[in-house]
Structure formats: structure tokens, C-alpha cells
C-alpha positions as protocol buffer text, in pm:
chain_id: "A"
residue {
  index: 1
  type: UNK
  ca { x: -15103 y: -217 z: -6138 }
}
residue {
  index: 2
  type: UNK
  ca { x: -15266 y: 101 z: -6314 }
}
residue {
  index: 3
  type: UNK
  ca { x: -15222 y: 160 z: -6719 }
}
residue {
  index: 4
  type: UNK
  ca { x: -14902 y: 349 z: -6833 }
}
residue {
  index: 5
  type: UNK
  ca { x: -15059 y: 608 z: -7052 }
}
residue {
  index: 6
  type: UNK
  ca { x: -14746 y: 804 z: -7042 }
}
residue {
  index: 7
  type: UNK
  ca { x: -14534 y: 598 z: -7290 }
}
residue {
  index: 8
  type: UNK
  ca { x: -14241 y: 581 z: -7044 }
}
residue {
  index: 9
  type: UNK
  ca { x: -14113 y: 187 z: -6987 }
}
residue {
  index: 10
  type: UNK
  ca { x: -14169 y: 25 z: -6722 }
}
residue {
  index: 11
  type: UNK
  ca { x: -14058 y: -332 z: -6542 }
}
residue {
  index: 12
  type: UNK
  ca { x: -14309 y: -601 z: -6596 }
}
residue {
  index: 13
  type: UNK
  ca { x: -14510 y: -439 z: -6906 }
}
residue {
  index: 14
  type: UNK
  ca { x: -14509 y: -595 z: -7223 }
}
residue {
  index: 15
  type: UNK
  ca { x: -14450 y: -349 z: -7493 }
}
residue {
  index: 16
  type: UNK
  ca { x: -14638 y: -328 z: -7837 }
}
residue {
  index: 17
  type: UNK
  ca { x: -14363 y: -450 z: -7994 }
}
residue {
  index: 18
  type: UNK
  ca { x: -14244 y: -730 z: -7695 }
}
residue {
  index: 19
  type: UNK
  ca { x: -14454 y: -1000 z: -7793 }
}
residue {
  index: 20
  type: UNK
  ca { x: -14198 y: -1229 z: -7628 }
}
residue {
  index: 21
  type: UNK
  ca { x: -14350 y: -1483 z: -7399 }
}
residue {
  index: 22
  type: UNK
  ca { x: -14060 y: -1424 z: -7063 }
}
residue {
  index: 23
  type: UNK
  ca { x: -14078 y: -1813 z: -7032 }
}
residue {
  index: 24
  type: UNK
  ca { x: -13964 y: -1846 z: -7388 }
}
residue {
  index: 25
  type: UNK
  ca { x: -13684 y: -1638 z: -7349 }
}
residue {
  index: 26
  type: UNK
  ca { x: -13346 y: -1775 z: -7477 }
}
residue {
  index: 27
  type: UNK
  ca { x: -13146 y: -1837 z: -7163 }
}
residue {
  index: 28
  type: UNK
  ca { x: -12821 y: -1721 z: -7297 }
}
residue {
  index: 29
  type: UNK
  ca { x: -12992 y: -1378 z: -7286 }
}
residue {
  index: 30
  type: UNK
  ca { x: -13112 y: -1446 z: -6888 }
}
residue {
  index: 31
  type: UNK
  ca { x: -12993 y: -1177 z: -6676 }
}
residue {
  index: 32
  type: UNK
  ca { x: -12937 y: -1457 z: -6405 }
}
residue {
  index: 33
  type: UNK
  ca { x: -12831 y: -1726 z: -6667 }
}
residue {
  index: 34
  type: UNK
  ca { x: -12454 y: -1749 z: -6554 }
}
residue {
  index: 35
  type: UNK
  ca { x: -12552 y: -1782 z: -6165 }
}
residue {
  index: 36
  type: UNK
  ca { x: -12491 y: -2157 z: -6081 }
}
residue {
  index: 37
  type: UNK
  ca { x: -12755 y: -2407 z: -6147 }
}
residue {
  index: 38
  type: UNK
  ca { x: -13051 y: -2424 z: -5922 }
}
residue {
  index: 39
  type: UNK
  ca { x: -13086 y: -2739 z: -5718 }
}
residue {
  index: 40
  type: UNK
  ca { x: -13384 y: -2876 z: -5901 }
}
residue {
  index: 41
  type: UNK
  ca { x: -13218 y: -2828 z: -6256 }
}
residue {
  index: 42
  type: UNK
  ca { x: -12961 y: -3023 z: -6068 }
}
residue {
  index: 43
  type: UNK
  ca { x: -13175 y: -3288 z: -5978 }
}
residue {
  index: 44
  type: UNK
  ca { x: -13397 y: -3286 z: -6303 }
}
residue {
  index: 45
  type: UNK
  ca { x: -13065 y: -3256 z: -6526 }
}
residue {
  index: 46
  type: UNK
  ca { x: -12869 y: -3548 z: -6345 }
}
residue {
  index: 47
  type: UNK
  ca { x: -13198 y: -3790 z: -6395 }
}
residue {
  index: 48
  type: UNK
  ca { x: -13238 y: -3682 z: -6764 }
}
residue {
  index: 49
  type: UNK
  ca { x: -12805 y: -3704 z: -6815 }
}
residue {
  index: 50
  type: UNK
  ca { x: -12886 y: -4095 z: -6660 }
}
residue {
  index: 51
  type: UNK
  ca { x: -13144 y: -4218 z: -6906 }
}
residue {
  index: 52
  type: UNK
  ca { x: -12957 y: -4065 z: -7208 }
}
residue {
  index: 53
  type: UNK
  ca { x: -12631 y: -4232 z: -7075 }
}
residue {
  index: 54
  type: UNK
  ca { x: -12434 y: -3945 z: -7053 }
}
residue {
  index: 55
  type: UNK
  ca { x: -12213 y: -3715 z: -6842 }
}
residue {
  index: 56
  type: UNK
  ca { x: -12242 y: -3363 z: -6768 }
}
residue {
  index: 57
  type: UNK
  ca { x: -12026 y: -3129 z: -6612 }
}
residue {
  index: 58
  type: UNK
  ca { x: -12164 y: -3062 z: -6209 }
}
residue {
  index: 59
  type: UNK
  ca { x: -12074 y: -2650 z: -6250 }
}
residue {
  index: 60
  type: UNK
  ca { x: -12301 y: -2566 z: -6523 }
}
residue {
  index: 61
  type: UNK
  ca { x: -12478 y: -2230 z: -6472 }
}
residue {
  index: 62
  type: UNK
  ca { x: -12865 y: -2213 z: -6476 }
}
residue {
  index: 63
  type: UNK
  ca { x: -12891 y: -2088 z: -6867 }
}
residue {
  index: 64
  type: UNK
  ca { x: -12683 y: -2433 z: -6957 }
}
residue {
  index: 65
  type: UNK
  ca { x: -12827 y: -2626 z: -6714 }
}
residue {
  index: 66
  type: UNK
  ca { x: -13133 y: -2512 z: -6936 }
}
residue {
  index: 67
  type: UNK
  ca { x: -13001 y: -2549 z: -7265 }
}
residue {
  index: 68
  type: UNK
  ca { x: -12927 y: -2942 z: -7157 }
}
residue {
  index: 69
  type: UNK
  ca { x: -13230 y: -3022 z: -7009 }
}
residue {
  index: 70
  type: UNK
  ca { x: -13467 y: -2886 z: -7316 }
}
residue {
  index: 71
  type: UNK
  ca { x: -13179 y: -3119 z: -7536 }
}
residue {
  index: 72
  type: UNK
  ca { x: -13210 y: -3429 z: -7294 }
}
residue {
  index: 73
  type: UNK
  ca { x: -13553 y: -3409 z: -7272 }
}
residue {
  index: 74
  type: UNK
  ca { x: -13612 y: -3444 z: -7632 }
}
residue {
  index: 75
  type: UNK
  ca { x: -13298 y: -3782 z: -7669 }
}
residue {
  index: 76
  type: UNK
  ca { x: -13527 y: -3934 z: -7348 }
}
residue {
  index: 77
  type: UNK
  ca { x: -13918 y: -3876 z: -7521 }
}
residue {
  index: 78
  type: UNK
  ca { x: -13951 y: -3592 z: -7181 }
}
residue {
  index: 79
  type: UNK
  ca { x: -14034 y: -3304 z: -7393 }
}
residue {
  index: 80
  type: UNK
  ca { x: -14349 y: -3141 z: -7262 }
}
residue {
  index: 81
  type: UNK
  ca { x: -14425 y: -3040 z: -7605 }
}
């Protein structure tokens, strides 16, 4: 990928004033957050909704499905940070 000396925007840069890391993104504001959850936050969700004891809803999209696992993972001591 070459240098955009132009100014224009372009998909994948990172703007001066984007110092967003993409992973850290809030999913609310994913453009794919309110496709249905993937089958491994399926998997990964239903495991964490089992140690904390709880119930979940089996139609979450993937930016709740997120939301829930980053909130489960800290009640079950799975947090990665």
C-alpha cells in the first residue's frame, strides 16, 4: 500500500486525528454489529452465561453478543486484561 500524499481518505488508513485502535471500537458503532451472532461468540457466550449462572437470549446480534461477553468475562475472572 503506497502513502496518500494527496489528503483524500481512504479505507484502511488511520487518520491524524483517528487514533482509535479498530479492535477497541465500541460495537454499538460496528457496521456489522446488528448481523446475528457469530458461532464462536455463540459458543464462547453460552460457556461464560454457564459459569455466571445466567440466561441469555439465543438471537443476540454480534455487537451484544460482544457487549455480554466483555461483562461475563469480568463476573467469571475471564477478562484478558
Amino acid at each position: 500500500m503506497s502513502d496518500n500524499t494527496s489528503g483524500a481518505e481512504t479505507l484502511g488508513a488511520t487518520s491524524s486525528d483517528d487514533t482509535t485502535n479498530p479492535a477497541e471500537k465500541d460495537p454499538a458503532d460496528w457496521v456489522t454489529g446488528d448481523e446475528p451472532m457469530t458461532a464462536p461468540q455463540r459458543s464462547y457466550l453460552d460457556t461464560l452465561a454457564r459459569e455466571a449462572g445466567e440466561e441469555l437470549s439465543a438471537d443476540l446480534n454480534k455487537a451484544e453478543a460482544s457487549e455480554h461477553i466483555e461483562r461475563l468475562q469480568e463476573k467469571t475472572g475471564r477478562s484478558p486484561s
